[in-house]
ChimeraX commands (.cxc) that place a marker at each C-alpha (Angstrom):
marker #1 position -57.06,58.85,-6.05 radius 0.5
marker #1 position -57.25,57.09,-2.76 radius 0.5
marker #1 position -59.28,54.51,-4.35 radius 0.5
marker #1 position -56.33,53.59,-6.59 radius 0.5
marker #1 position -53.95,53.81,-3.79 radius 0.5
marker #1 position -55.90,51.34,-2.22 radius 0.5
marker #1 position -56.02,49.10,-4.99 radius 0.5
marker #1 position -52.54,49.43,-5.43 radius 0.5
marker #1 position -51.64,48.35,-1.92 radius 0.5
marker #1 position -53.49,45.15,-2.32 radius 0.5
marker #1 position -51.73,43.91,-5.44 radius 0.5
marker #1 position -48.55,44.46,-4.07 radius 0.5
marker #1 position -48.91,42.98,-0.74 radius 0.5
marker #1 position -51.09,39.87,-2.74 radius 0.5
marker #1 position -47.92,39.77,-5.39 radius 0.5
marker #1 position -45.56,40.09,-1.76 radius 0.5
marker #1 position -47.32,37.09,0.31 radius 0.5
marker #1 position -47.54,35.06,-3.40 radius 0.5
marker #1 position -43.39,35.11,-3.78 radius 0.5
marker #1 position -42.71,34.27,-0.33 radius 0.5
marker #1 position -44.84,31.67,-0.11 radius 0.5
marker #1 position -42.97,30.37,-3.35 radius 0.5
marker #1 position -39.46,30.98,-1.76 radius 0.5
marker #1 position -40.50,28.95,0.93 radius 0.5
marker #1 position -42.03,26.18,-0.88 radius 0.5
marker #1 position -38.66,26.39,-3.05 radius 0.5
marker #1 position -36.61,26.30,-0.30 radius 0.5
marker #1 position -38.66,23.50,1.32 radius 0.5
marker #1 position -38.36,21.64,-1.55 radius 0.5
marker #1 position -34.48,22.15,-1.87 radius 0.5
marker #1 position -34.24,20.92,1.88 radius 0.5
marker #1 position -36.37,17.89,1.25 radius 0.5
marker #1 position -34.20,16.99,-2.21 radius 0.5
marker #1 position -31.23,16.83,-0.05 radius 0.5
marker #1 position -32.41,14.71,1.95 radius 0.5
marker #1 position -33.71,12.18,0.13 radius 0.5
marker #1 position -29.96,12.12,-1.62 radius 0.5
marker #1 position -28.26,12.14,1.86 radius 0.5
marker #1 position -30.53,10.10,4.37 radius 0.5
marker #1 position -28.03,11.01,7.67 radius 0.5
marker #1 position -28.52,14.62,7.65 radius 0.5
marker #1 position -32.68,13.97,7.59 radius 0.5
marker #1 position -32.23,11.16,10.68 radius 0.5
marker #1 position -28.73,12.38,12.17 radius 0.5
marker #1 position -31.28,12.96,15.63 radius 0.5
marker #1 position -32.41,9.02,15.56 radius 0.5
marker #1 position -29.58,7.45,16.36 radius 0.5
marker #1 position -30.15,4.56,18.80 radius 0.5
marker #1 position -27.07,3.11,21.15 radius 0.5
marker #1 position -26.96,-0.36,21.14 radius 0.5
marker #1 position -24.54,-1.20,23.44 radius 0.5
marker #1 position -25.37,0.35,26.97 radius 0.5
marker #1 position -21.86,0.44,28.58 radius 0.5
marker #1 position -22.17,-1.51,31.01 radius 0.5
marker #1 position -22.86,-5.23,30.29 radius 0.5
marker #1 position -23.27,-7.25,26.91 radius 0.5
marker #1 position -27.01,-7.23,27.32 radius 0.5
marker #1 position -28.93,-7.77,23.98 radius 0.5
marker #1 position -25.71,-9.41,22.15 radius 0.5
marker #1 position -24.74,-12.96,21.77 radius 0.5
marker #1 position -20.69,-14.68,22.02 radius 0.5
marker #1 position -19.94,-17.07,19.55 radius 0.5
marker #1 position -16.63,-18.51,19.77 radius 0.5
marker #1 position -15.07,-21.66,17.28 radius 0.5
marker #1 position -15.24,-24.79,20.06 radius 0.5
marker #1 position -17.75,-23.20,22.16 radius 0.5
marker #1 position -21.50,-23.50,23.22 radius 0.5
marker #1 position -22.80,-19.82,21.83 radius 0.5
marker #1 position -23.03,-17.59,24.73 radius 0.5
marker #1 position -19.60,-19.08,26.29 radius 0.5
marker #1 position -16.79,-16.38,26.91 radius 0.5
marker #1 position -14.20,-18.30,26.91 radius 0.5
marker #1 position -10.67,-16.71,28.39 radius 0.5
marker #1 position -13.29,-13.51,28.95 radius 0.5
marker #1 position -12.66,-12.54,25.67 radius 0.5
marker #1 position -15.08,-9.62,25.56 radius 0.5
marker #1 position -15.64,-7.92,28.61 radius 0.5
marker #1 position -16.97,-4.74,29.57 radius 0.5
marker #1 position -14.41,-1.63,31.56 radius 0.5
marker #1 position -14.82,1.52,31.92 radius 0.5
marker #1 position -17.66,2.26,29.40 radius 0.5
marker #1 position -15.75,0.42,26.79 radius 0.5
marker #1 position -16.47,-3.22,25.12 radius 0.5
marker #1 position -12.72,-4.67,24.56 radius 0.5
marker #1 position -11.47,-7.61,22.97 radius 0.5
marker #1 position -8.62,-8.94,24.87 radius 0.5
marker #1 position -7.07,-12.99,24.43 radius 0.5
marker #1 position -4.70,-12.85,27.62 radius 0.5
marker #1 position -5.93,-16.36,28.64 radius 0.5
marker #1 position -5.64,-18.16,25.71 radius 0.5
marker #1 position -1.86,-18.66,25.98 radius 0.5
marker #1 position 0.99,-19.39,23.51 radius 0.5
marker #1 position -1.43,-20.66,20.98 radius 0.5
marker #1 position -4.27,-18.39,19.34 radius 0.5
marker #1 position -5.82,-22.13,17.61 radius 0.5
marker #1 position -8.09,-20.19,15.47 radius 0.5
marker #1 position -10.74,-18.83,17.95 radius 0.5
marker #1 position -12.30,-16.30,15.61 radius 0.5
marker #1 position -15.10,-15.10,17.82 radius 0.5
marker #1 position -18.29,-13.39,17.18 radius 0.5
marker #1 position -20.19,-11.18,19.02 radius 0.5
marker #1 position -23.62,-10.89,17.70 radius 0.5
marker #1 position -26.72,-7.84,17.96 radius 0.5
marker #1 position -29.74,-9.57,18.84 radius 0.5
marker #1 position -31.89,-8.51,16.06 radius 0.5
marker #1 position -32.63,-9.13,12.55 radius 0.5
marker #1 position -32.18,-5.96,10.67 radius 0.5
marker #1 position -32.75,-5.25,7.31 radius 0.5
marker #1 position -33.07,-1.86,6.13 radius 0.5
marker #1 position -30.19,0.83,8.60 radius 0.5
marker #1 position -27.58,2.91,9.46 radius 0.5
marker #1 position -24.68,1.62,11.87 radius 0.5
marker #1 position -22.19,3.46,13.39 radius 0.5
marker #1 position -19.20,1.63,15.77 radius 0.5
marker #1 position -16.12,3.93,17.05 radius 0.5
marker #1 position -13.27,1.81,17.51 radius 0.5
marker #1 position -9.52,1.53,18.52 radius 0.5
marker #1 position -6.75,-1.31,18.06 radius 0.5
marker #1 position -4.43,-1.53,20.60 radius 0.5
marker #1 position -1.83,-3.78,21.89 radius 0.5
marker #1 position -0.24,-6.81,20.19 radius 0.5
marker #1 position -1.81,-9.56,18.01 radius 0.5
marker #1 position -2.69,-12.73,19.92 radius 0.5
marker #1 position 0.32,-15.21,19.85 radius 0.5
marker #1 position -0.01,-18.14,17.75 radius 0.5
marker #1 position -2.74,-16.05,15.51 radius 0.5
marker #1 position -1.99,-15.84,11.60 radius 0.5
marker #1 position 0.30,-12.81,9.94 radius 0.5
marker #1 position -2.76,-11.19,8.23 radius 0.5
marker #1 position -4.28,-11.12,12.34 radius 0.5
marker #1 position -2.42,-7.62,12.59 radius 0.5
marker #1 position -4.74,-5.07,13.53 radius 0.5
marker #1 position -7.41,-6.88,11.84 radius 0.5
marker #1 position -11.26,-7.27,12.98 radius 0.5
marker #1 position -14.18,-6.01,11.47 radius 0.5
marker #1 position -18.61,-5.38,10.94 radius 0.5
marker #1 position -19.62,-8.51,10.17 radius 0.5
marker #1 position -23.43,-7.73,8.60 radius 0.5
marker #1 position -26.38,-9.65,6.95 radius 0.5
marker #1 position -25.59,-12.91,8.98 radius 0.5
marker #1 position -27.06,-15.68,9.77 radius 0.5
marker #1 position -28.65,-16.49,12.73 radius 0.5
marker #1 position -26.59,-16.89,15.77 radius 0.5
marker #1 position -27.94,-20.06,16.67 radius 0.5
marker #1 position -27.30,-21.62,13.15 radius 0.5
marker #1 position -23.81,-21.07,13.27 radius 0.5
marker #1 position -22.24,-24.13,13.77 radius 0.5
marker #1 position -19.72,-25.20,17.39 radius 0.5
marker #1 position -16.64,-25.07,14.94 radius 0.5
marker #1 position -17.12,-23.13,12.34 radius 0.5
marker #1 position -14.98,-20.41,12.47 radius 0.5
marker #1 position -17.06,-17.26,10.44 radius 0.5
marker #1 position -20.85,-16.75,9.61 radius 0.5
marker #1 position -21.84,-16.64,6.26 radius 0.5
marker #1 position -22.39,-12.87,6.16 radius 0.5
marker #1 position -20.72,-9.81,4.33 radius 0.5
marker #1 position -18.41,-7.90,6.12 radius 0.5
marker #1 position -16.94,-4.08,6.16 radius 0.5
marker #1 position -13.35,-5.01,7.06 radius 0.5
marker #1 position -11.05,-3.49,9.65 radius 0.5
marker #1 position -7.02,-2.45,8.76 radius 0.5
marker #1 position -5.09,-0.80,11.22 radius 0.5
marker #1 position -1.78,0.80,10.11 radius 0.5
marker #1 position 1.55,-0.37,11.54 radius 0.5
marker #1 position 3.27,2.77,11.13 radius 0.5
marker #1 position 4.79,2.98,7.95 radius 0.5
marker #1 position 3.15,1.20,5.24 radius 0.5
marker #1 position -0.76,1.51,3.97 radius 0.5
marker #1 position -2.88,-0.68,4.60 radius 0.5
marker #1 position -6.58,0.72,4.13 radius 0.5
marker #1 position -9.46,-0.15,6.05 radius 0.5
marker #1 position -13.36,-0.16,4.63 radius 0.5
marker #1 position -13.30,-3.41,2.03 radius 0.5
marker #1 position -15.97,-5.63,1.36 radius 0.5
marker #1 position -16.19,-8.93,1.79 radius 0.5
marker #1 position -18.07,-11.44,1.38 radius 0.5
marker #1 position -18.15,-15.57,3.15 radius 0.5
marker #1 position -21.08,-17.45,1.34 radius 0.5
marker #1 position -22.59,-14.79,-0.74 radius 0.5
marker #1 position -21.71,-12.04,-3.83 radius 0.5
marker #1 position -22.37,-9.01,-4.22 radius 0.5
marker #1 position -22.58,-6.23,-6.86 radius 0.5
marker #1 position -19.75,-4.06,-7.32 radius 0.5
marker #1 position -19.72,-1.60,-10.19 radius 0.5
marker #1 position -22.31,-3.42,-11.80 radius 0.5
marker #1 position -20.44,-6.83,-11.86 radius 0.5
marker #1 position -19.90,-10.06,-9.48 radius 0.5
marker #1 position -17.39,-10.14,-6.98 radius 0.5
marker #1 position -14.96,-12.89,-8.06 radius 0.5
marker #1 position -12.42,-11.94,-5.34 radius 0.5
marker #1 position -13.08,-12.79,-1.69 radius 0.5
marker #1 position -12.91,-8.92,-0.24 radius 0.5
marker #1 position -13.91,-5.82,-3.19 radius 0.5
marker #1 position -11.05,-3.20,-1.98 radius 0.5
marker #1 position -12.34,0.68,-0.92 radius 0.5
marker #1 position -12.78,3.29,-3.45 radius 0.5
marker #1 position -11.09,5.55,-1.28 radius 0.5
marker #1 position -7.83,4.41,0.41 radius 0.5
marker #1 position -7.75,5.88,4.08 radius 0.5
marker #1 position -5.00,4.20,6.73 radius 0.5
marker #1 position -5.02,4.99,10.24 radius 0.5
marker #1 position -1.93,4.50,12.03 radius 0.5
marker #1 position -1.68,3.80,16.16 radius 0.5
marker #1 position -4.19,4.04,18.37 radius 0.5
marker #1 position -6.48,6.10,16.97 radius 0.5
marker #1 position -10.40,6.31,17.84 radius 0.5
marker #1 position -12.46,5.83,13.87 radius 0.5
marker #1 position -15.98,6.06,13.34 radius 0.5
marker #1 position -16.93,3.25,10.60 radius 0.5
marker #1 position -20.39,3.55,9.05 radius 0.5
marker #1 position -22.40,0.82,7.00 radius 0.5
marker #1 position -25.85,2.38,5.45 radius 0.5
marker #1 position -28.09,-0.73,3.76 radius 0.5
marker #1 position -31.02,0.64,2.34 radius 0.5
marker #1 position -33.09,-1.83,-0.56 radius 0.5
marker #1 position -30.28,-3.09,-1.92 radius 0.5
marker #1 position -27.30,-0.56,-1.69 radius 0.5
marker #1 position -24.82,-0.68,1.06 radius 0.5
marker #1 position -22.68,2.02,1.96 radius 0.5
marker #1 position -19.44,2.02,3.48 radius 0.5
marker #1 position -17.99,5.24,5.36 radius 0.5
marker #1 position -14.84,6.43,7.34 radius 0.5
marker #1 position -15.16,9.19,9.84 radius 0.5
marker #1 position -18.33,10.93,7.85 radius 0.5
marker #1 position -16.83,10.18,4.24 radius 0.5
marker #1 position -18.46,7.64,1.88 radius 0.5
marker #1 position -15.38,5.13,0.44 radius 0.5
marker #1 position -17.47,2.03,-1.21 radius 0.5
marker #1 position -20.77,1.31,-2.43 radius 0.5
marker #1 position -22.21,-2.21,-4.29 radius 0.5
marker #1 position -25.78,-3.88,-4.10 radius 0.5
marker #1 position -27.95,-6.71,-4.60 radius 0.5
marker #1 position -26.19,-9.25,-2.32 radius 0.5
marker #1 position -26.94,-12.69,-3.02 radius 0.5
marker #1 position -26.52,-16.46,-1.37 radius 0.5
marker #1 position -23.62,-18.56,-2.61 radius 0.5
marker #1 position -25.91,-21.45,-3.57 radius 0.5
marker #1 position -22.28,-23.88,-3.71 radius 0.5
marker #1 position -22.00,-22.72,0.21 radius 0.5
marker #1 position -24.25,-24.92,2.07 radius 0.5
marker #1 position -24.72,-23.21,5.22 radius 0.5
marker #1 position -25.92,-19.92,2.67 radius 0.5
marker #1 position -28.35,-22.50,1.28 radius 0.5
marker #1 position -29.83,-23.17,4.55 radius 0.5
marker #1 position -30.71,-19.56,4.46 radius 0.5
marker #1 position -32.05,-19.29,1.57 radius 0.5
marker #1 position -36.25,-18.62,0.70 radius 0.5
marker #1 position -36.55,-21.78,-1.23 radius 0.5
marker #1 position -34.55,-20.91,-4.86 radius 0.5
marker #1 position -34.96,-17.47,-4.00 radius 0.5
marker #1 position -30.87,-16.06,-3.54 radius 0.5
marker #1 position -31.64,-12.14,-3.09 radius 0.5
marker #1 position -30.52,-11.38,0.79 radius 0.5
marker #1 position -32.99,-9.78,2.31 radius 0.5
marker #1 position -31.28,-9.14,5.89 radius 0.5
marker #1 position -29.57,-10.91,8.57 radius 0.5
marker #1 position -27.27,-9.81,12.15 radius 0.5
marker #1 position -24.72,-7.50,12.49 radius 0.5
marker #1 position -22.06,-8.79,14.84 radius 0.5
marker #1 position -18.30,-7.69,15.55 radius 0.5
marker #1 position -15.46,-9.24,15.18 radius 0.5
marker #1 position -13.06,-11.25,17.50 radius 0.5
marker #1 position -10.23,-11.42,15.15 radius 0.5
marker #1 position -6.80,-11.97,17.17 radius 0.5
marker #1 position -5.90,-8.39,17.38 radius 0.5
marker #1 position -7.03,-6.62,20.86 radius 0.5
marker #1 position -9.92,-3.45,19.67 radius 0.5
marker #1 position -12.02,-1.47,21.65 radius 0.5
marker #1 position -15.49,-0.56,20.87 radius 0.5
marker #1 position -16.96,2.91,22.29 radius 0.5
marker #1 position -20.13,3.92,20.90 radius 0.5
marker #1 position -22.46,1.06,18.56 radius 0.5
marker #1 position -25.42,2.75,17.39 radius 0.5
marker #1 position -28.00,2.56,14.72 radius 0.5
marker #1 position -30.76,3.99,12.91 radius 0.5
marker #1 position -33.64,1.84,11.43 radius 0.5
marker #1 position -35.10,2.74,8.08 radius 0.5
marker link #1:1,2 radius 0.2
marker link #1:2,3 radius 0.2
marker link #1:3,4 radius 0.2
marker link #1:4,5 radius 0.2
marker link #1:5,6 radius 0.2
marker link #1:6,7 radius 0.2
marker link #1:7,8 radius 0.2
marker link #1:8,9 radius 0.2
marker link #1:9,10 radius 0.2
marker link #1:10,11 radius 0.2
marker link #1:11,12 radius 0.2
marker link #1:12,13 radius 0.2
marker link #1:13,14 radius 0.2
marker link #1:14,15 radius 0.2
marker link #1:15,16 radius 0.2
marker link #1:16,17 radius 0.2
marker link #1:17,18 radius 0.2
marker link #1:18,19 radius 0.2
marker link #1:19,20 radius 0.2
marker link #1:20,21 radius 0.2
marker link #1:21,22 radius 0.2
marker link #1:22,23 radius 0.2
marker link #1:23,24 radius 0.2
marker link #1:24,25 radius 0.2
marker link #1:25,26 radius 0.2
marker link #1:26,27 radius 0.2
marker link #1:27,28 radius 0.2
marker link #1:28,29 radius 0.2
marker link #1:29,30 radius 0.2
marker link #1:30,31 radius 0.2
marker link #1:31,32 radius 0.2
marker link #1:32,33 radius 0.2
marker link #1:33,34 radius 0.2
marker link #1:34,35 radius 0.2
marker link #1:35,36 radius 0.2
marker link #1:36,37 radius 0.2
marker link #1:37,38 radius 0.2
marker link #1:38,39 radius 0.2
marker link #1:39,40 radius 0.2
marker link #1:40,41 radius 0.2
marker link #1:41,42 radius 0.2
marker link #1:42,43 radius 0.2
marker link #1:43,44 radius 0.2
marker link #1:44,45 radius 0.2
marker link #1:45,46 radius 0.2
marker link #1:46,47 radius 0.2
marker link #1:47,48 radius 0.2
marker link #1:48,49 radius 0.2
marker link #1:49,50 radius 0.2
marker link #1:50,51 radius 0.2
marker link #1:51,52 radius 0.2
marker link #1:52,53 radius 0.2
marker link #1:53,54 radius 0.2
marker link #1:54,55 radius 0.2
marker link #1:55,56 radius 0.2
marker link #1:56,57 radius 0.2
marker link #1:57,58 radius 0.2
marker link #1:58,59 radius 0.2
marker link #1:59,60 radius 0.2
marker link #1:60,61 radius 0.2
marker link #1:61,62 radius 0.2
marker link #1:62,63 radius 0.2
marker link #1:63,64 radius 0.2
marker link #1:64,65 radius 0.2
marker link #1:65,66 radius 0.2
marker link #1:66,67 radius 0.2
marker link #1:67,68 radius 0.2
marker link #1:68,69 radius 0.2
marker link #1:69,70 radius 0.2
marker link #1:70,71 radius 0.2
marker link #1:71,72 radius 0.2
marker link #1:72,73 radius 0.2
marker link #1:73,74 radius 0.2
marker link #1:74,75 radius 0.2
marker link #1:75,76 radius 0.2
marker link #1:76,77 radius 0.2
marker link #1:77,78 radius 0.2
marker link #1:78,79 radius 0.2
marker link #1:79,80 radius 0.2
marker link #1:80,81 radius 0.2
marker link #1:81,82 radius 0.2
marker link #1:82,83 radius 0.2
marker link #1:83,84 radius 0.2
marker link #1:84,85 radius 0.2
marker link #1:85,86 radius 0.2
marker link #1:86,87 radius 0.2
marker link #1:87,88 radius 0.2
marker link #1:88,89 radius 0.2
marker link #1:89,90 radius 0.2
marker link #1:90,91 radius 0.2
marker link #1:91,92 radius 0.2
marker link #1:92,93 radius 0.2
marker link #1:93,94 radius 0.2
marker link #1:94,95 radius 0.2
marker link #1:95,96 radius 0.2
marker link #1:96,97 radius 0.2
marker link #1:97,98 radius 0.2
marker link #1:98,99 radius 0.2
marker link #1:99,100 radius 0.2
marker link #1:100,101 radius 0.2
marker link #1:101,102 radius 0.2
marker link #1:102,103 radius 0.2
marker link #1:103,104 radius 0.2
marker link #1:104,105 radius 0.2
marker link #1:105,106 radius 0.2
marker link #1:106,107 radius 0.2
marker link #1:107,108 radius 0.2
marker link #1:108,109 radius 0.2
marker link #1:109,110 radius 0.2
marker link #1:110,111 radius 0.2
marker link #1:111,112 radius 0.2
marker link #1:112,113 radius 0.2
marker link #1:113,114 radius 0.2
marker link #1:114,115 radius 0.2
marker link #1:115,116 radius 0.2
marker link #1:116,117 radius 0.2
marker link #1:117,118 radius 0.2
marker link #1:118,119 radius 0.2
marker link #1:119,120 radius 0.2
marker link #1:120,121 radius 0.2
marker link #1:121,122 radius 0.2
marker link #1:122,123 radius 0.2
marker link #1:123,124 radius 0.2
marker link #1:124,125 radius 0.2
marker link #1:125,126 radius 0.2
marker link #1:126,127 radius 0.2
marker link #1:127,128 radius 0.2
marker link #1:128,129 radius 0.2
marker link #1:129,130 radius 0.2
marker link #1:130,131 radius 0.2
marker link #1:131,132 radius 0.2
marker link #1:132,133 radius 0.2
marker link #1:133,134 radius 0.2
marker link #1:134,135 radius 0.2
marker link #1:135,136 radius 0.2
marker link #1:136,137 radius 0.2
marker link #1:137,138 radius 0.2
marker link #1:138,139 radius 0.2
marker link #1:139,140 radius 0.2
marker link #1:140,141 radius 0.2
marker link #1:141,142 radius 0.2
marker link #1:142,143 radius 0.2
marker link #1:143,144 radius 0.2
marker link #1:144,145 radius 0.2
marker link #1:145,146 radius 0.2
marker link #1:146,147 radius 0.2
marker link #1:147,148 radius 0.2
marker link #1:148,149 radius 0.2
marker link #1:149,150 radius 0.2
marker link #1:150,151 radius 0.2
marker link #1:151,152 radius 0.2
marker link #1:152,153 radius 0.2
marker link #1:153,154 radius 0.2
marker link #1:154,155 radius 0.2
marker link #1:155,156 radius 0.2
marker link #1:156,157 radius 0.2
marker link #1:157,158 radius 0.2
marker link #1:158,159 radius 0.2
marker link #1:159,160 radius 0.2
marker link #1:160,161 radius 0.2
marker link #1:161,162 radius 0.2
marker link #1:162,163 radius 0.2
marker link #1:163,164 radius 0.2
marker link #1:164,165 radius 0.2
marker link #1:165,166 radius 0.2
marker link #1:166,167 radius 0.2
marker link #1:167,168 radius 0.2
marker link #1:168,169 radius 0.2
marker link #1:169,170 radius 0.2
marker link #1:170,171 radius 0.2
marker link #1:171,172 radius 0.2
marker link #1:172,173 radius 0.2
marker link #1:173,174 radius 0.2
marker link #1:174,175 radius 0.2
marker link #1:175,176 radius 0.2
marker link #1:176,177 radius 0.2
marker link #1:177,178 radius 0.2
marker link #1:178,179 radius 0.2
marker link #1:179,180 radius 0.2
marker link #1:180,181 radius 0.2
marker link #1:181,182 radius 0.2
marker link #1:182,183 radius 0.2
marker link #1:183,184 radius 0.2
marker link #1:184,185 radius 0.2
marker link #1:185,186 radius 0.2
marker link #1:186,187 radius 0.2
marker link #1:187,188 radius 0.2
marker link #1:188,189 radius 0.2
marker link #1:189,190 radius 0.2
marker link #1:190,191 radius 0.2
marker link #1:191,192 radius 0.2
marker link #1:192,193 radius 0.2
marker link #1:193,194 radius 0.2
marker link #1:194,195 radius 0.2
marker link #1:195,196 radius 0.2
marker link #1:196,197 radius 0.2
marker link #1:197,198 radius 0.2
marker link #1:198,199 radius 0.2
marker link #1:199,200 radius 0.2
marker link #1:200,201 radius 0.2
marker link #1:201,202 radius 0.2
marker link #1:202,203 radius 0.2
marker link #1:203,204 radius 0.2
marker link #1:204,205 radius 0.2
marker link #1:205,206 radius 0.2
marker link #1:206,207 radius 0.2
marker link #1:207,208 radius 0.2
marker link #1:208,209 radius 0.2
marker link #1:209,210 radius 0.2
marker link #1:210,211 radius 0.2
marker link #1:211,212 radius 0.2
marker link #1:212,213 radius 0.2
marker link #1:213,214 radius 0.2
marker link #1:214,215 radius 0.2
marker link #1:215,216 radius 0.2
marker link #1:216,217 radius 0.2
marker link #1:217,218 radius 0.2
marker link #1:218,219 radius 0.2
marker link #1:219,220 radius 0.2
marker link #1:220,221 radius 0.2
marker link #1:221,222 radius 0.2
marker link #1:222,223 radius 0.2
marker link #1:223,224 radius 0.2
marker link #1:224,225 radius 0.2
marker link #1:225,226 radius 0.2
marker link #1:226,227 radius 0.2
marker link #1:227,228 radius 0.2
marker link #1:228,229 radius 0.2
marker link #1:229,230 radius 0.2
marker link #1:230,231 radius 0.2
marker link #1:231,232 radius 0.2
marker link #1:232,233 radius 0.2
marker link #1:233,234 radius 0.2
marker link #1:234,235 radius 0.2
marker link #1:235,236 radius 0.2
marker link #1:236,237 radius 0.2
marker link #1:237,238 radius 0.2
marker link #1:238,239 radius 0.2
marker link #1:239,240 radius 0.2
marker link #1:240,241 radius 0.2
marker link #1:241,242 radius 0.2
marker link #1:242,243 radius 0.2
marker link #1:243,244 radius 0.2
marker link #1:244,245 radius 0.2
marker link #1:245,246 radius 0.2
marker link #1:246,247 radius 0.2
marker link #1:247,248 radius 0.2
marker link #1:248,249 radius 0.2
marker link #1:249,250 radius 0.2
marker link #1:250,251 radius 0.2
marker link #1:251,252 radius 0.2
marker link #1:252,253 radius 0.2
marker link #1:253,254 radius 0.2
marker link #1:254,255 radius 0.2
marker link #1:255,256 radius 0.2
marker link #1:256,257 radius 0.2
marker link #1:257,258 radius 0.2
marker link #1:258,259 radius 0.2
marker link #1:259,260 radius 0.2
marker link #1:260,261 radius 0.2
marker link #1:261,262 radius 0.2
marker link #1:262,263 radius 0.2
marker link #1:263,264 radius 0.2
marker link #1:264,265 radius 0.2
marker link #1:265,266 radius 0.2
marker link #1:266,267 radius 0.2
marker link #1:267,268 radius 0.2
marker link #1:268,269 radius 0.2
marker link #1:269,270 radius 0.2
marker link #1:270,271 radius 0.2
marker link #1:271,272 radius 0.2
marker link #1:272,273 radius 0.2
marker link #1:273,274 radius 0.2
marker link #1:274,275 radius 0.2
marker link #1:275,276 radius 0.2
marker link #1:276,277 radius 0.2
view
């Protein structure tokens, strides 16, 4: 009789330690397949700040009419842990100074995060759509390729709105200067591919913009929630700065810079980080 109790203990602790092991490889599993479908909660510990706070070490001005590296009118400047975008020096007349600031780095495969502000009034002299206006400029071209007067790089772009109150204007498109991209399986024919999910943020307001590129796919989100996704940029082979960029015939962009931009609208920039795939 003992002999059988015995037994009878060893197949159920046997059966015991065989389904817990399987919950937990279950459960492991589960974890894992989540993810794989949502890479930020797997690296949410690896961000990376790229701006330190103090200085514009490890980034690059590029301003229309000026040598790259030349802050003209100290355009962006550094205060109080911030990075802001100011044009008080450049007088009654804005002429078209769309300035870059560039990351020193050619990235391909990440996650960026920026936390930014407008505030203040549009630069005199600077066009209507200038309102609360700026934006990620990503995938561009080298800094040092872009040309004394010419007044973008050829890059894509996850565009900046900032509400004026009472009407919407929603931040988050895409657009694109000297390439296309795929958007629901089709060609961009329009300069900027509007966001899937309309979100307008009125006054001064802190937002957390996110752009995930991974093979291919580029995400755009707003304060944690996804709003647009398209792939497979390519070169537009009629643009010939994009052709200069190209891998002989080959069109398929493969990476480039990320840079910010100085679009006649004061911003503020808090936090810049990323996380490389």
């Amino acid at each position: 009789m003992k002999s059988s109790l015995n037994i009878l203990s060893i197949i159920l602790a046997v059966t015991l330690f065989t389904g817990t092991m399987y919950c937990g490889e279950k459960i492991s599993n589960t974890k894992k397949e989540i993810a794989d479908q949502v890479p930020e909660l797997a690296t949410s510990a690896n961000w990376v700040s790229i701006f330190n706070g103090i200085d514009l070490t490890g980034w690059t001005i590029k301003i229309p009419g000026y040598s790259l590296g030349e802050n003209f009118g100290n355009t962006l400047r550094v205060e109080d842990g911030i990075l802001k975008i100011r044009y008080d020096s450049y007088g009654t007349e804005f002429n078209n100074r769309f300035g870059t600031v560039y990351f020193d780095e050619y990235l391909t495969n990440y996650r960026l995060k920026v936390e930014y502000r407008f505030v203040g009034e549009t630069a005199p002299g600077a066009p209507n759509w200038g309102y609360r206006d700026s934006g990620i400029q990503f995938h561009g071209q080298p800094p040092a390729t872009q040309k004394l007067d010419q007044p973008f790089p050829v890059c894509l772009e996850y565009n900046f709105h900032g509400g004026n109150g009472t009407e919407d204007r929603p931040l988050g498109a895409a657009c694109t200067n000297g390439m296309f991209i795929e958007y629901k399986g089709e060609k961009n024919t329009a300069t900027c591919v509007a966001a899937d999910v309309a979100k307008t943020f009125h006054g001064d307001q802190w937002v957390i913009a996110e752009i995930d590129v991974k093979d291919g796919k580029i995400r755009h989100f707003v304060n944690g929630e996804e709003i647009l996704s398209y792939e497979n940029p390519i070169y537009n082979t009629e643009n010939e700065t994009a052709k200069m960029l190209m891998d002989g015939e080959n069109t398929k962009v493969k990476g480039g810079y990320i840079s910010l931009q100085s679009n006649s609208h004061p911003i503020d920039f808090r936090k810049i980080e990323l996380i490389k795939y």
